[in-house]
BAVOMI-5351 format. One record per residue (C-alpha): residue number from 0; residue in three letters; x, y negated, z. Coordinates in Angstrom, 3 decimals. Each point is the difference from the previous one (the first is absolute). Example, Ala and Ser with C-alpha at 12.3 -4.5 7.8 and 13.67 -1.06 7.14 Angstrom:
BEGIN
0|ALA|12.300|4.500|7.800
1|SER|1.370|-3.440|-0.660
***
This chain:
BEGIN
0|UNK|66.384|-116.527|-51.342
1|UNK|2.183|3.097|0.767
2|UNK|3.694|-0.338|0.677
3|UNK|1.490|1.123|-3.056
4|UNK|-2.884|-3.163|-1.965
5|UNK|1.402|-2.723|2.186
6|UNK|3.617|1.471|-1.041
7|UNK|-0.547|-0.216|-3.608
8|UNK|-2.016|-3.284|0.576
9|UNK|3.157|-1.388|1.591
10|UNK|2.539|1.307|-2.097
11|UNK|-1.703|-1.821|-3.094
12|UNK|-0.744|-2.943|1.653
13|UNK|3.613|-0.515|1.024
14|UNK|0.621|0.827|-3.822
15|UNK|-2.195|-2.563|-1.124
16|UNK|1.643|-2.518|2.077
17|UNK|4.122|1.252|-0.720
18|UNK|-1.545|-0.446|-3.869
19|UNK|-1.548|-3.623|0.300
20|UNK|3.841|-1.067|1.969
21|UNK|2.080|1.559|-2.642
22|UNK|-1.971|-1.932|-2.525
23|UNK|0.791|-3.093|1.844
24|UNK|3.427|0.906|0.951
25|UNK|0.648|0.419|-3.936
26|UNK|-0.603|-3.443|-0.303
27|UNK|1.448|-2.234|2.866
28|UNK|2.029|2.731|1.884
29|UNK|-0.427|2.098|3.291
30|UNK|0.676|-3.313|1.697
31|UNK|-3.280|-1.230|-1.464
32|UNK|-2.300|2.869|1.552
33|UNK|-1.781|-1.803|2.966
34|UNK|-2.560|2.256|1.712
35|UNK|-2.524|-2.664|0.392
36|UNK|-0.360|-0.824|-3.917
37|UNK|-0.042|3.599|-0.628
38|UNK|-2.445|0.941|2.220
39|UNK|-1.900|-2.331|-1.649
40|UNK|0.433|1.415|-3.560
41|UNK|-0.777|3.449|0.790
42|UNK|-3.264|-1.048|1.941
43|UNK|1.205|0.691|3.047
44|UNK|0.611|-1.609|3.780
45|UNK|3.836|-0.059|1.121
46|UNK|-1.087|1.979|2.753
47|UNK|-0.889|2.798|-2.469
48|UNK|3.464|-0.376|-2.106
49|UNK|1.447|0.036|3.423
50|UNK|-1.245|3.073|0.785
51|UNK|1.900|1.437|-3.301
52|UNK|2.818|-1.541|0.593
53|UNK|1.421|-1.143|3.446
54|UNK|1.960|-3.318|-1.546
55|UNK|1.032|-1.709|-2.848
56|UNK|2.891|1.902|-0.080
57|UNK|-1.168|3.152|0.150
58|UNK|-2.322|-1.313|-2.834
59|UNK|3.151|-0.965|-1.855
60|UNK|1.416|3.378|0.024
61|UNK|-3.175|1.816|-1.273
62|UNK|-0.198|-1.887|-2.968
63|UNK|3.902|0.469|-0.459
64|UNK|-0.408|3.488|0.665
65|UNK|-3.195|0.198|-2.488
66|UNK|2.143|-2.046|-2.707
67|UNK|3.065|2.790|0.265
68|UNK|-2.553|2.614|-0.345
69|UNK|-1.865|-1.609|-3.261
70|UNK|3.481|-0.417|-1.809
71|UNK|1.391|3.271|1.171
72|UNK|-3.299|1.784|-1.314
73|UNK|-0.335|-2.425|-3.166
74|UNK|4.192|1.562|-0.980
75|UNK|1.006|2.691|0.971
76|UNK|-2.764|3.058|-0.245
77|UNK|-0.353|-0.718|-3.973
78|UNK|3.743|-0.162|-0.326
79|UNK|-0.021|3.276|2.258
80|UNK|-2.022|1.899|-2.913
81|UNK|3.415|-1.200|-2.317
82|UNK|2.903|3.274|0.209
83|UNK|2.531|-1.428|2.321
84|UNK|3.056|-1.366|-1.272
85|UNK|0.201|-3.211|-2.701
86|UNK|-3.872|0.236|-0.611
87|UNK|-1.182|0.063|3.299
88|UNK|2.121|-3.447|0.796
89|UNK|-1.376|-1.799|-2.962
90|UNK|-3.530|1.172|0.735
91|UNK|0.793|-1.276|3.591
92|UNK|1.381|-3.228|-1.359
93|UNK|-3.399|-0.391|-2.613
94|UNK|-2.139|0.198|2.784
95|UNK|2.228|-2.733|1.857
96|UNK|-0.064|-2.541|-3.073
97|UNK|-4.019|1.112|-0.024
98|UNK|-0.385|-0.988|3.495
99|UNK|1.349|-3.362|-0.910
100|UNK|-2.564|-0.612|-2.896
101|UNK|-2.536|1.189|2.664
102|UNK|0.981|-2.466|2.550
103|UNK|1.227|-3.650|-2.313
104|UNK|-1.427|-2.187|2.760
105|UNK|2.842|1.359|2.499
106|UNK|0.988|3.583|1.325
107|UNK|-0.650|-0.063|3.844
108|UNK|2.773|2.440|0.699
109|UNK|2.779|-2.381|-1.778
110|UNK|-1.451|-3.251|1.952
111|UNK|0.138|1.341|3.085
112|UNK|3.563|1.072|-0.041
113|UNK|0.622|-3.908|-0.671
114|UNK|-2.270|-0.786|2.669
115|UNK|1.531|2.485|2.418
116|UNK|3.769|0.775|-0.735
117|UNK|1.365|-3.100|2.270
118|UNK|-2.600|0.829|2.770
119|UNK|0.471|2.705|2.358
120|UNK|-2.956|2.046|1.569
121|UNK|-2.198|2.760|-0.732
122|UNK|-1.146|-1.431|-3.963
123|UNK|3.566|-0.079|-0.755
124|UNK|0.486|3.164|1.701
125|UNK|-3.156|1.250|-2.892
126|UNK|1.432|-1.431|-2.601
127|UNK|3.394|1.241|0.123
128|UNK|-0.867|3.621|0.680
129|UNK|-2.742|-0.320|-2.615
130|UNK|3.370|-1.237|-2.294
131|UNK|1.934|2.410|1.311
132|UNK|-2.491|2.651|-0.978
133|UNK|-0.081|-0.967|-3.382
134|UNK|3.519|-0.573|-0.631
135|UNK|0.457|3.760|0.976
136|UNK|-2.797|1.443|-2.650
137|UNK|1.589|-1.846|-2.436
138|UNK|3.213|1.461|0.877
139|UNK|-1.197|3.114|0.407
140|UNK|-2.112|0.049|-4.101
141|UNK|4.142|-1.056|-0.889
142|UNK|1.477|2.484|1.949
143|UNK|-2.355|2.676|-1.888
144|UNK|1.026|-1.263|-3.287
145|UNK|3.619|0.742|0.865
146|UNK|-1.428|3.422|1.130
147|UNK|-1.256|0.388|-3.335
148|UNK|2.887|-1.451|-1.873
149|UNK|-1.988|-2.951|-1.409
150|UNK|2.573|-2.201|1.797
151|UNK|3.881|0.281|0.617
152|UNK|0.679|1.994|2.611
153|UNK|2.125|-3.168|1.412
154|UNK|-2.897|-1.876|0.736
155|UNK|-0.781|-1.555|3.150
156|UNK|-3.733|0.248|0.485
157|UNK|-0.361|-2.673|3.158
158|UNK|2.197|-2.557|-2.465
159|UNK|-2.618|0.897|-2.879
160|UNK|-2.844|-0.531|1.800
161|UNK|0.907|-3.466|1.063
162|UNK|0.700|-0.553|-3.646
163|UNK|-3.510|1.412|-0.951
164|UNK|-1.666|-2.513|2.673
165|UNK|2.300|-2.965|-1.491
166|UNK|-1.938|0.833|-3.508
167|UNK|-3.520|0.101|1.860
168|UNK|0.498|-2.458|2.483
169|UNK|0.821|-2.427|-3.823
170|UNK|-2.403|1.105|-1.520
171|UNK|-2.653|-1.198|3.322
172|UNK|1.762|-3.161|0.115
173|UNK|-0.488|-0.930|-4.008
174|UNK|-3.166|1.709|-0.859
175|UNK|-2.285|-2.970|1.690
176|UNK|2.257|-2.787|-1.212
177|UNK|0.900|1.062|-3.797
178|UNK|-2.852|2.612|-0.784
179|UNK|-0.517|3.658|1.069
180|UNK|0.922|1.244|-3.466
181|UNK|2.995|-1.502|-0.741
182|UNK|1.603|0.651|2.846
183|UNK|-1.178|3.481|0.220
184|UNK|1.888|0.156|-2.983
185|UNK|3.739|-1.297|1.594
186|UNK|-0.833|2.367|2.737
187|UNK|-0.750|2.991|-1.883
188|UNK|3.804|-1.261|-2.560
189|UNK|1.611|-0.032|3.606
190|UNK|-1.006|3.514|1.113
191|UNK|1.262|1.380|-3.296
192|UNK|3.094|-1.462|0.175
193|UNK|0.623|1.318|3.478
194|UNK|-1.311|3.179|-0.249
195|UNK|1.877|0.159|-3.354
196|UNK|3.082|-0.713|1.240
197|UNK|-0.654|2.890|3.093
198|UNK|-1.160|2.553|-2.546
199|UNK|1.997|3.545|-0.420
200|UNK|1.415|0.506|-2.794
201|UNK|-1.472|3.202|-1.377
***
């Protein structure tokens, strides 16, 4: 086996194993990832996870990492093919509500800033700049639709974008408790109204 063979052989073994923890992580948390019981899912000794991954924690912050990457890909390059301005923010915002109906049994992203918010350290440390990152493209699709005159030029994009994440972070919190659909459908009544309220008058 030539170097480059053992690279790619590592690189997707490590994949397989960052996949089998965020499946468990979507269910009981990163706080439930053990490396023992994983090991032992993906047919492996914890020697050989160890060799992937130095600790738990280091585990713990690939799968966080992996989860930031699946929802950032899942959102934003569809909206991206939207012109900017109004469009591109609701396509952003359909792809958010989407990645709710794709994850009812619990978004890891949104449980681990309740799991990590009060506790300081290097997840917390993840999690907020993984917030912080997403707080600014959101701000950033609103500050284009001022650009574009879709919204009033008196908007405040970082004030918007918290707004936006009220809406989503509702519409994760109902959709397992009072069905996907009907709350899809408050959540999609409250963007209107806000966005209404923002638009330009033209």
């Amino acid at each position: 086996m030539n170097a480059l063979t053992a690279t790619r052989k590592g690189a997707s073994t490590r994949d397989a194993i960052i996949d089998q923890a965020y499946a468990i992580a979507c269910v009981g948390g990163l706080e439930s990832l053990s490396i023992g019981p994983l090991a032992q899912a993906v047919g492996m000794s914890k020697s050989g996870v160890f060799a992937h991954f130095g600790s738990r924690e280091d585990l713990q912050l690939a799968v966080l990492d992996a989860a930031g990457e699946r929802f950032f890909d899942a959102v934003v390059p569809p909206a991206l093919r939207q012109p900017r301005g109004l469009a591109r923010l609701r396509a952003i915002m359909d792809g958010w509500f989407d990645w709710v109906r794709q994850n009812e049994g619990g978004c890891l992203l949104v449980a681990a800033v309740t799991e990590y918010d009060d506790r300081p350290g290097p997840l917390r440390d993840r999690v907020l700049a993984q917030q912080q990152r997403w707080r600014g493209e959101l701000a950033r699709a609103v500050a284009l639709a001022v650009d574009t005159g879709d919204l009033a030029s008196g908007c405040d994009p970082a004030q918007i974008a918290f707004e936006l994440y009220c809406i989503a972070l509702g519409v994760h919190h109902d959709a397992g408790l009072f069905g996907y659909e009907a709350t899809l459908a408050r959540g999609r009544r409250s963007l209107d109204r806000l966005l209404g309220a923002l638009s330009s008058p033209h």
